[in-house]
RODO-2510 file (C-alpha; in nm, 4 decimals, decimal comma):
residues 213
     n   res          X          Y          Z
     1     x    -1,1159     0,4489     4,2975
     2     x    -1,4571     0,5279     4,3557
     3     x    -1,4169     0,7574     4,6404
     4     x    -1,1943     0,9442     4,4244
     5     x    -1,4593     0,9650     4,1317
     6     x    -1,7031     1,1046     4,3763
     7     x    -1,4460     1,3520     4,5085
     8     x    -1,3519     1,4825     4,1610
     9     x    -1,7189     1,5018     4,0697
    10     x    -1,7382     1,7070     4,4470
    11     x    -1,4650     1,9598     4,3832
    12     x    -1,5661     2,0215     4,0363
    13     x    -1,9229     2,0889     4,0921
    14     x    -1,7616     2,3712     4,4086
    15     x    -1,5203     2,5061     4,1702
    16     x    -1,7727     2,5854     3,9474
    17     x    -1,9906     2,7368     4,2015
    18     x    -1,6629     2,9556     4,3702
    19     x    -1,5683     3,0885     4,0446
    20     x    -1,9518     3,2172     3,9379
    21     x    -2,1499     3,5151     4,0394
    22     x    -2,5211     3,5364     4,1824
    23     x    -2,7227     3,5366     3,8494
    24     x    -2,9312     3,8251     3,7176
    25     x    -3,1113     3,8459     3,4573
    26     x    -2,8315     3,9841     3,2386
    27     x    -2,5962     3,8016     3,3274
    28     x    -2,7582     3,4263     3,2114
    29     x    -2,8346     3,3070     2,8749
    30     x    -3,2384     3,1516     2,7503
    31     x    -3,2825     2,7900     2,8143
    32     x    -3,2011     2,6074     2,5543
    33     x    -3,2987     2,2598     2,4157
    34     x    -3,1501     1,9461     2,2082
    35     x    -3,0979     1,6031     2,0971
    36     x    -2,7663     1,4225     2,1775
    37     x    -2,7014     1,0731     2,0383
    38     x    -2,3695     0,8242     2,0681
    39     x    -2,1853     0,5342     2,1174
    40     x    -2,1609     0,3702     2,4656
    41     x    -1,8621     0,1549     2,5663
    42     x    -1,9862    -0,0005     2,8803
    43     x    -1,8780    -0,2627     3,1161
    44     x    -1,9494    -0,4340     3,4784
    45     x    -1,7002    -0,4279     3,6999
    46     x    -1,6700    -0,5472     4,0958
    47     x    -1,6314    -0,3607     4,3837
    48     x    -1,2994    -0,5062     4,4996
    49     x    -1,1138    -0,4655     4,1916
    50     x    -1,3051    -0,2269     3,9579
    51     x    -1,1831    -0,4576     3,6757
    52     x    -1,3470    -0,4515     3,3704
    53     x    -1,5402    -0,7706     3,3040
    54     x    -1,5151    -0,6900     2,9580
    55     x    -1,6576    -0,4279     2,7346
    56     x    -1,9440    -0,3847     2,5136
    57     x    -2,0527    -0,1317     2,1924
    58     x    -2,4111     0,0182     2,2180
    59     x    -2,5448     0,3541     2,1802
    60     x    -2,7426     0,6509     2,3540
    61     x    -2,9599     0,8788     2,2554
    62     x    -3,2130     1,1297     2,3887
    63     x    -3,2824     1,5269     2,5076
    64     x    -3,1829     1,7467     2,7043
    65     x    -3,2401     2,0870     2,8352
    66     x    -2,9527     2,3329     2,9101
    67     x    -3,0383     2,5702     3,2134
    68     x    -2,8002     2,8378     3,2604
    69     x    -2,8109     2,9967     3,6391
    70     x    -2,4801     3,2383     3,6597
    71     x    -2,1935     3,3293     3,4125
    72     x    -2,0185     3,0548     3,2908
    73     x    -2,2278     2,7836     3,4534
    74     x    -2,5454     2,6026     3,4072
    75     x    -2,7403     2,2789     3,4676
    76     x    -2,8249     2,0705     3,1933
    77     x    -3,0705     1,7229     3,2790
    78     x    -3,1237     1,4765     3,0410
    79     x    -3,3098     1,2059     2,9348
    80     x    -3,1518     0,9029     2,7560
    81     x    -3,2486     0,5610     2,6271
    82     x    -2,9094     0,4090     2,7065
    83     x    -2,7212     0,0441     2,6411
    84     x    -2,4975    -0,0634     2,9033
    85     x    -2,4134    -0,4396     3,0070
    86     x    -2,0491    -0,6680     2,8619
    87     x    -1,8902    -0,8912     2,6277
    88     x    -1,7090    -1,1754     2,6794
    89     x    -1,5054    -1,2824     2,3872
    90     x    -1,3188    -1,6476     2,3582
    91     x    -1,1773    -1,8763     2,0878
    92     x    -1,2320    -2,2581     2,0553
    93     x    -1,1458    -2,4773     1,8194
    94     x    -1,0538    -2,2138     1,5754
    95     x    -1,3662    -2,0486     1,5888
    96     x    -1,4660    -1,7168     1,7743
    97     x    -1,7223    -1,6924     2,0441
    98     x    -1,9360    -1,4012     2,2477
    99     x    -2,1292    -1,4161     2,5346
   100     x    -2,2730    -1,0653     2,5534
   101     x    -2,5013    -0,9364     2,8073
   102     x    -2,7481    -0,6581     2,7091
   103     x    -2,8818    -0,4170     2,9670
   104     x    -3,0887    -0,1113     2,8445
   105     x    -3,1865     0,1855     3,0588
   106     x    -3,3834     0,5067     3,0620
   107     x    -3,1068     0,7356     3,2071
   108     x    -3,1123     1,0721     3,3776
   109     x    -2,8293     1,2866     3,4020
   110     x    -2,8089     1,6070     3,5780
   111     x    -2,5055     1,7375     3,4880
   112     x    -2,3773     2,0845     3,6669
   113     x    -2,1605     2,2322     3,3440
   114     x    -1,9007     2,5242     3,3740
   115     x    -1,7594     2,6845     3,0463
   116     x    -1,4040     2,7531     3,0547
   117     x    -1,4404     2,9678     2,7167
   118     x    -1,8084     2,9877     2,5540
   119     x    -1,7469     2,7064     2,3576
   120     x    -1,5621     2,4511     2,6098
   121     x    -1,7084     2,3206     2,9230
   122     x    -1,6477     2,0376     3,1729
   123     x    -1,9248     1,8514     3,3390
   124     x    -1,9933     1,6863     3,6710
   125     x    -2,2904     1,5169     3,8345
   126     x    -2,5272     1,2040     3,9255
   127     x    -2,7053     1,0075     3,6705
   128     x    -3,0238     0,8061     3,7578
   129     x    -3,1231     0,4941     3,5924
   130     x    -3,4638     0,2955     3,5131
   131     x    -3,3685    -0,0252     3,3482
   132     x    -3,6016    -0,1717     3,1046
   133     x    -3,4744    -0,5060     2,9592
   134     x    -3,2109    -0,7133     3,0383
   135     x    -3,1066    -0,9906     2,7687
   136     x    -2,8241    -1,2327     2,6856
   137     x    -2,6928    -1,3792     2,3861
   138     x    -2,4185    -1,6468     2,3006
   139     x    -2,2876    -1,6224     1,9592
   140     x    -2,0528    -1,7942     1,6999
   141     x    -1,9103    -1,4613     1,5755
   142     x    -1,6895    -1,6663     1,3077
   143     x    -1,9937    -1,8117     1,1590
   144     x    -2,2364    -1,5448     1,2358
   145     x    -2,4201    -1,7698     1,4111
   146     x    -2,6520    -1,7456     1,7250
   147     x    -2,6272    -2,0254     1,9467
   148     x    -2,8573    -1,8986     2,2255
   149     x    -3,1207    -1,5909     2,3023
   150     x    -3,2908    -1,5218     2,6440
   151     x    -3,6043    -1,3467     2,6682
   152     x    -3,6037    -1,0201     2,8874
   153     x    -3,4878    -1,1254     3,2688
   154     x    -3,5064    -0,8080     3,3995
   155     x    -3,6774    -0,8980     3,7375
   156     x    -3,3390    -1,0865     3,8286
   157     x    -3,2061    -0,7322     3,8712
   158     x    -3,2313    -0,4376     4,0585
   159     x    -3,3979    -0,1740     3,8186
   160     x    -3,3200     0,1331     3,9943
   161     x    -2,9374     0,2508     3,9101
   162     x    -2,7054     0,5304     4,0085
   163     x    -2,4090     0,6694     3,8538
   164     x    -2,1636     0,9333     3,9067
   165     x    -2,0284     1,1021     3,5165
   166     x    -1,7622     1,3290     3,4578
   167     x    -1,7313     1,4496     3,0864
   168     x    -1,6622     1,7645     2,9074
   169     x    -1,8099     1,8767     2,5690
   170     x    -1,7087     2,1551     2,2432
   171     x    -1,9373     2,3025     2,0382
   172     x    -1,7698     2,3618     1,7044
   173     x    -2,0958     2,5696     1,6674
   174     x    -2,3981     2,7643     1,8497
   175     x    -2,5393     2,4211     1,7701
   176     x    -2,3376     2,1516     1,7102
   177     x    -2,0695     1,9849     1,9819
   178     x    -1,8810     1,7238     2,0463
   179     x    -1,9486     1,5027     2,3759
   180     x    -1,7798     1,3154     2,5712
   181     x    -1,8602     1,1181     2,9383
   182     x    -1,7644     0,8640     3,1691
   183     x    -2,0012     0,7100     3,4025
   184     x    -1,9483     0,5490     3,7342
   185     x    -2,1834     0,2883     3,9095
   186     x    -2,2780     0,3424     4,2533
   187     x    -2,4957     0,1177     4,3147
   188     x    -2,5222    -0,2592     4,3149
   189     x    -2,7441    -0,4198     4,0208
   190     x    -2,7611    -0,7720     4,1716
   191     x    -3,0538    -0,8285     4,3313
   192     x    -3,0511    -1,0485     4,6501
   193     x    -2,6846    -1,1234     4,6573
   194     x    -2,5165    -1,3884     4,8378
   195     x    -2,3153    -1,2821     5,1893
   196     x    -1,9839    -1,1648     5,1033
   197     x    -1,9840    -1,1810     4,7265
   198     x    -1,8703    -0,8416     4,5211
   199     x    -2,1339    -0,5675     4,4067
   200     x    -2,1343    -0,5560     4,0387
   201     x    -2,1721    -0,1988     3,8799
   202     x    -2,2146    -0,0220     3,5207
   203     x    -1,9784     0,1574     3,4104
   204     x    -1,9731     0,3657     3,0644
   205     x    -1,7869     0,5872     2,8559
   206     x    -1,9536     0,7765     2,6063
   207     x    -1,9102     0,9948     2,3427
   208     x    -2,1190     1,1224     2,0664
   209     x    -2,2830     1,4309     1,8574
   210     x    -2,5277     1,7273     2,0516
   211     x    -2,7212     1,9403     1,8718
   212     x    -2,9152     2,2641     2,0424
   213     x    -3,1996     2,4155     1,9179
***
């Protein structure tokens, strides 16, 4: 599964380039700059089965700059504050529990974009993570209750993550669009693992509101 993620995100980034010119200055568009902002749906998942562990709501939010460099393609990087970790839900006893872990990151994607029409465009590249907390909590969800809170553990992890992310995106507008992503871990975010044990990885789809200057 993975080695197909990183093929797609391979072919699509050479299709783009086969099917686009040499740029001249006529031929590309300003740089332009915005604010995105939307709702993650992330996960952990192992490297033998790429199962979700199970899934979690948070959000992401940040700029970006959108670089065109031929017709019908362009570069956009990013920078993010970004919520990714799971959610474990159970019921005892009538009553509904959560053991959610919360891992935040300051992402950056480079995405390599190519516009089908001027308005629609598909999306391809790595995404480079910084984490910057890493928290737990165990809740009584039926009562609203919080049973148990950790303090920021981050050092248990390794900070540094990579991603692949595939996505496409409409602008209804010259300023307003419509995202969506999904975004592959690479690497491993235990830090000193056991021998033989799985690699657990983040994985997120997003999908949210852009908004170009």
């Amino acid at each position: 599964m993975k080695k197909l993620i990183l093929g797609i995100a391979v072919l699509s980034t050479s299709l783009a380039f086969a099917q686009t010119t040499q740029p001249t200055p006529s031929s590309t568009s300003p740089v332009r700059f915005g604010i995105k902002a939307g709702m993650n749906v992330s996960s952990l998942s192992d490297d033998e089965t790429l199962e979700d562990q199970g899934s979690k709501i948070g959000f992401n939010a940040g700029v970006f700059a959108n670089i065109p460099v031929a017709e019908s393609f362009s570069i956009q990087p990013e920078v993010l504050y970004s919520q990714y970790g799971d959610k474990y839900d159970y019921v005892v006893a009538g009553n509904r529990y959560s053991y959610a872990n919360h891992l935040d990151y300051i992402t950056v994607p480079v995405m390599f974009q190519y516009n089908f029409i001027p308005n629609l465009y598909v999306e391809a590249g790595p995404e480079f993570g910084f984490m910057v907390s890493a928290k737990n909590k165990a809740k009584n969800e039926t009562n609203n209750d919080v049973l148990a809170e950790s303090g920021n553990y981050k050092d248990n992890f390794n900070t540094f993550n990579v991603g692949i992310g595939l996505g496409a995106g409409y602008y209804f507008t010259d300023n307003i669009g419509l995202t969506a992503r999904y975004v592959a871990g690479v690497t491993d975010i235990a830090k000193d693992r056991p021998n033989g044990s799985d690699a657990i990885r983040n994985n997120t789809f997003q999908v949210g509101l852009a908004f170009k200057f």
